[in-house]
N, C-alpha and C positions, 0 to 999 in steps of 0.2 A: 146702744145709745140711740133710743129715738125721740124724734123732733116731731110737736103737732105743727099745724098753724095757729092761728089763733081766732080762726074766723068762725071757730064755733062745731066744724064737723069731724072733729076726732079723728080725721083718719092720715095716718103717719105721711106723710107729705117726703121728709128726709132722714134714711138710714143710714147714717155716718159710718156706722161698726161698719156696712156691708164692704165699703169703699174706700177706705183707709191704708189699708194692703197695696189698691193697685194704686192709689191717690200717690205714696210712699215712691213708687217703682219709677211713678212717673214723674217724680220732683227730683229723685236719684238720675236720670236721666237727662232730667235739664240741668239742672245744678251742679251735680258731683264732687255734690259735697254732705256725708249723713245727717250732720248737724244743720246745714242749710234746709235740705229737704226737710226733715222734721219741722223744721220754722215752717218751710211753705204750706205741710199739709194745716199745720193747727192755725196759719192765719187761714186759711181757704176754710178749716171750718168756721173759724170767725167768721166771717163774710157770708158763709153761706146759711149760717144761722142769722145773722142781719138781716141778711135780704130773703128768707124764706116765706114771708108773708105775698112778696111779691110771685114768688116762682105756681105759675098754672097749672091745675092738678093734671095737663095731659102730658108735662112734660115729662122730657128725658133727664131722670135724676143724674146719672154718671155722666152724660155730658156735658151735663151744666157744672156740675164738682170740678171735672175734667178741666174746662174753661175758666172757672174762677183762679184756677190752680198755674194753668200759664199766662194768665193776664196779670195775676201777681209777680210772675217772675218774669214777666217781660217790663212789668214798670219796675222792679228791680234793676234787670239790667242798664234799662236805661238810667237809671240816679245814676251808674257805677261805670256809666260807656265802658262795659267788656264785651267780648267777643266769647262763647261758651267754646268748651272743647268737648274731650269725649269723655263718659262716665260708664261704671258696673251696671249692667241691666241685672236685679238683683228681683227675680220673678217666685211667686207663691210657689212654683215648683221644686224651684232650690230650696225654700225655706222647709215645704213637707219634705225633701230628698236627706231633710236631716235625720230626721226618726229613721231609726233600723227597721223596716221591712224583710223576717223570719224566713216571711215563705217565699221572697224573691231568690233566683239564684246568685252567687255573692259573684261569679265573672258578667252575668249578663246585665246588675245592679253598676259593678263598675263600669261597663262600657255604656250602660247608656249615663252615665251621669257624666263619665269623658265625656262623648257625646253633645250631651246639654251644652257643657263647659266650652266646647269648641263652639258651637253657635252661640254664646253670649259672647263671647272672645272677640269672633266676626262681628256681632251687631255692636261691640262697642268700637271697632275700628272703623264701621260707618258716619261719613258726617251726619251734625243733627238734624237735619232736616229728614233723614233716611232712619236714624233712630228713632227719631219719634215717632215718623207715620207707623215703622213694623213693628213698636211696643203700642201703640194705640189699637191697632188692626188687628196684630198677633196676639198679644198675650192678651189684651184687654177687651177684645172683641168688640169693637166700636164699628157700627155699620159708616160706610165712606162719606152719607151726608155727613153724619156725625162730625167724624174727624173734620170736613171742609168745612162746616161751622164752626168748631174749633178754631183750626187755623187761617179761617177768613180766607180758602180761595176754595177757586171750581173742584168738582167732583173730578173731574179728569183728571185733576194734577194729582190730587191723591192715590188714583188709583197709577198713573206715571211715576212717580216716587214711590208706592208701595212694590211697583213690578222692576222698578230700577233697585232697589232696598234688597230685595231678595234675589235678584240676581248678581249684584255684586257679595250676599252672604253665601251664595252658591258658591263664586268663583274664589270666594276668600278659602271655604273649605277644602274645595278641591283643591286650592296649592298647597294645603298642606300636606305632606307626606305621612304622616302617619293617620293613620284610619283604623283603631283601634278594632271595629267589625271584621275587617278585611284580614289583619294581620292574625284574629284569631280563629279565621274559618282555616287560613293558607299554615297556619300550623298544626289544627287539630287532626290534618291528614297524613303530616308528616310522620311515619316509625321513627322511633326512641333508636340512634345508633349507641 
């Protein structure tokens, strides 16, 4: 799905298809709700097919999606004064993790997709402010102006909140007791009595 402008020089301005995936992750993350998120992505395409005449060919396409995307659901929230809670970070990973991969081995396929499962677990037990920066940063690869444009503060907060984000997803994992890599190195050596 591509978008010209209309100013005459053909060349694609906004690639919707490319952006839609992470557009999706990042409205499931604010919202936590699928049927909400779906609304937000397809008004954000609205919007951003409205205003695409305006948008400057040197801009950055995914961070302006990005922003159109949370400034709908932040005047959202406000019509509805709620307070957001925590949601599924529901990443392109998971979704290829669903195709069978042959030539993976099928313990080492389970453990890292436990794995995965444990780090989404942790980042959705992060308040929002820590989910977002580490889905914007992490999965989405947003350079840190980026995201501060986005969220309207200094480069240092985001990078404060990305280093506090990921060290409380650290210390989320390590409480937990099972660590699926661990438990199948510390048996692979054990003799069959």
């Amino acid at each position: 799905m591509r978008f010209w402008r209309s100013t005459g020089d053909k060349s694609p301005a906004v690639d919707l298809q490319e952006h839609l995936n992470g557009l999706f992750s990042y409205a499931l993350v604010l919202s936590r709700n699928q049927a909400e998120a779906e609304d937000l992505v397809q008004e954000t395409c609205l919007r951003a097919l409205l205003a695409m005449e305006r948008l400057r060919p040197d801009s950055n396409v995914k961070s302006w999606l990005f922003t159109i995307l949370r400034n709908i659901w932040l005047n959202q929230l406000r019509q509805r004064k709620t307070v957001p809670d925590m949601v599924r970070v529901e990443t392109d990973e998971e979704i290829s993790n669903l195709a069978v991969d042959s030539s993976r081995d099928p313990h080492a396929a389970y453990v890292k997709d436990l794995e995965g499962e444990q780090v989404r677990h942790a980042i959705e037990q992060l308040p929002l402010e820590f989910r977002e920066v580490i889905l914007l940063r992490e999965y989405e690869e947003l350079s840190y102006e980026e995201i501060a444009r986005m969220l309207q503060c200094p480069v240092g907060t985001v990078m404060s909140r990305l280093a506090r984000a990921r060290s409380k997803v650290r210390d989320l994992l390590m409480a937990t007791d099972t660590h699926p890599g661990r438990a199948a190195t510390a048996t692979q050596g054990t003799p069959n009595a």
